[in-house]
Every structure is written in C-alpha cells, then in structure tokens.
N, C-alpha and C positions, 0 to 999 in steps of 0.2 A: 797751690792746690795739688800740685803733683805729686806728693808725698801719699796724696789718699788714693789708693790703687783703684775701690770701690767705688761704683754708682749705685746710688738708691735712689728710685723713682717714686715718687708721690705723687697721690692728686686724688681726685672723687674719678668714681666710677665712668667709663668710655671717657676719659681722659688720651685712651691711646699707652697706657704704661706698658701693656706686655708685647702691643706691635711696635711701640716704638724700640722699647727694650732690645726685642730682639735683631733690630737694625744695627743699634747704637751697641750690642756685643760682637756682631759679625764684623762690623767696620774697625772695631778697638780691638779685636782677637781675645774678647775676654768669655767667661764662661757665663751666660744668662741665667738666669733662676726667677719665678715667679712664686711667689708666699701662695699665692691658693693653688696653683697648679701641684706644689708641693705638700700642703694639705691632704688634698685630695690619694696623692701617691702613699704618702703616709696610712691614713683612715682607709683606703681603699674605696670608699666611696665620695662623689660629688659633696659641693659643697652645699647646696640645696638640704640635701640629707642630714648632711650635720647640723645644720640648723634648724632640723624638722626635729630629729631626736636629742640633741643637745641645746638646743635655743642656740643664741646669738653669744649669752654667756661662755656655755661652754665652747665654741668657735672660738672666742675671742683668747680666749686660754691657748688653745692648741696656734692659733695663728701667734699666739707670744715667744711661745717654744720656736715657732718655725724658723721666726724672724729675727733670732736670737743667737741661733745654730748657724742661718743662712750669712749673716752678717760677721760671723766668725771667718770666714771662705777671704782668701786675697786675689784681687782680681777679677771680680763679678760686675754683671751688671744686676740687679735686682728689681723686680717690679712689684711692689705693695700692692694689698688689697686697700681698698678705697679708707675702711672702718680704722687700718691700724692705727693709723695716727693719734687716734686717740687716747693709745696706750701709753703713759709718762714712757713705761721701759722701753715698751719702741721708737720711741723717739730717742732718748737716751742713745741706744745702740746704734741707730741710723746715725745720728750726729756724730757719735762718736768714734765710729768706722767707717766713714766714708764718705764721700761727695753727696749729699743731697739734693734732686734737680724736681720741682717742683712743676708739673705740666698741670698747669691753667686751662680751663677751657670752661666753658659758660652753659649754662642750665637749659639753653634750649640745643644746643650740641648733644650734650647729655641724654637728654630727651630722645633724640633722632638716633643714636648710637647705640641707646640700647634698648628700644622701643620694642624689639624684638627677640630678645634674649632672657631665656626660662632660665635660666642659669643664676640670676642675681634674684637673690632670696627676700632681698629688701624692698624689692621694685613691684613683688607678683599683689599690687593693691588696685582700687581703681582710678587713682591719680597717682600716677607715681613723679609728677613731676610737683608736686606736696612736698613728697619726700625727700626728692633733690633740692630742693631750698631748703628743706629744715637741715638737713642733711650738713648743705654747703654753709647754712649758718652757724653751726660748728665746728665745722671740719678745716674751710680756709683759713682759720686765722692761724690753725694750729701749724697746716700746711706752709704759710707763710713766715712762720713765726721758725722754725729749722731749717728750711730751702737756703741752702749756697747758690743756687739759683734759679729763676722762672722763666718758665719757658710756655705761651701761648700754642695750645697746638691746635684753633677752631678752623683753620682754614687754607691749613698746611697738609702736603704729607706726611705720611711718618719718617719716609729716607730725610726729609728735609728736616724737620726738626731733629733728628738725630744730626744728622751733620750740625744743626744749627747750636745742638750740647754741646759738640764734639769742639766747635770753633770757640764756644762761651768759656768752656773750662781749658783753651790754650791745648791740646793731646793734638 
C-alpha cells in the first residue's frame, strides 16, 4: 500500500473525517484537503446555500469536479463529504488514486455529533435520525464496498484513530 501516497477518507456524516483528517495530515506531513470545505472556497458561499439555490443536484456536480481535481494532488489526506460516495466517478478516482479508509461509526453517534450543526443541509428536518438510516442504507455498502480499510471511530478520539490508520496502513 505504500505506493499510494493518498488518503481518502469516507463515511456518513460526523463520522469525524475532517478532525480526523486533519490529525492523520499533521502526523504523516501531508497536505489535508476537505471536498466541502473546498466547495465552499470555490462558490464562495456555504454549502447550505448551494443546496438552497442549486438543489442537492447541482452540489453533487460541483463536489464531482472538487473531488476529481483534489484527488489529482500526491500526498494528501482528503476528507469526503458524506453524499459523494455515491458518485460511480468518485468512487472510481478515490480507488484509483489512493488509500481509501473507511470511518464506521453508528446512527446514534451520528445523531449526537451533529444534533447541532445548521451546516448539514440534509439534516435541517424534524427527524433527522430518518435520514441517517435511509441515508446509511445506501451509503455503507458503497462505503464498504471501496474501503482498503475500516476503521470504527464511536468511542475513540480522533488522535487515536488517526494513529490507529496510520498503524493499519504500516506508514
């Protein structure tokens, strides 16, 4: 696996991908990138907004480009938005440039992580833990189904499961 310079982190939303992320670049001296954060730099505005004016469609377009560009880079760590996965092409590019680490975490983690957070456009319902099941019964198998590795992060910290990539992929 050392050949693949690239991390790319997957999972459903408050899985921990952009704090873990940014451990697991500090400790491997690589450069971190996060798909919405980048979005957002791009569009100039949150990502709320683009899915208020553009729908979820057109998001799913621009986070294609992001994740296409960003995955081009040698030596990243990257942290996914929750949705991309579901893209054939981003899976394709993730698989095919890099380490994919797969961060598991369970529906009522989920729940409590981002219970609070105006930010996740798919959540602003009045159950939103509906939609982290419908959600994760889509999304994991996909998650699963590319992951060179899985990694549980409900009960960890983030330096800890970073170290705990950092040991799984041998670096």
């Amino acid at each position: 696996m050392a050949e693949k310079r690239n991390i790319f982190l997957v999972g459903p939303m408050g899985a921990g991908k952009s704090t873990i992320g940014r451990h697991l670049a500090q400790m491997l001296h690589l450069e971190f990138h996060d798909s919405d954060q980048e979005i957002e730099s791009r569009t100039g505005a949150d990502i709320a907004w683009v899915f208020d004016v553009e729908g979820e469609e057109g998001f799913r377009v621009r986070e294609t480009q992001v994740v296409a560009d960003l995955t081009e880079k040698q030596g990243i760590v990257l942290a996914t938005g929750g949705g991309s996965i579901q893209s054939k092409e981003i899976r394709n590019n993730l698989s095919a440039r890099g380490i994919v680490v797969y961060l598991e975490t369970t529906i009522d983690k989920q729940v409590a992580r981002t219970q609070r957070d105006k930010r996740r456009p798919l959540l602003q319902v009045d159950d939103p833990r509906e939609v982290l099941e419908n959600l994760a019964a889509i999304r994991n198998p996909l998650y699963e189904e590319i992951a060179d590795v899985i990694v549980k992060t409900d009960e960890q910290s983030a330096k800890v499961v970073a170290n705990q990539i950092i040991e799984q992929l041998g670096f």
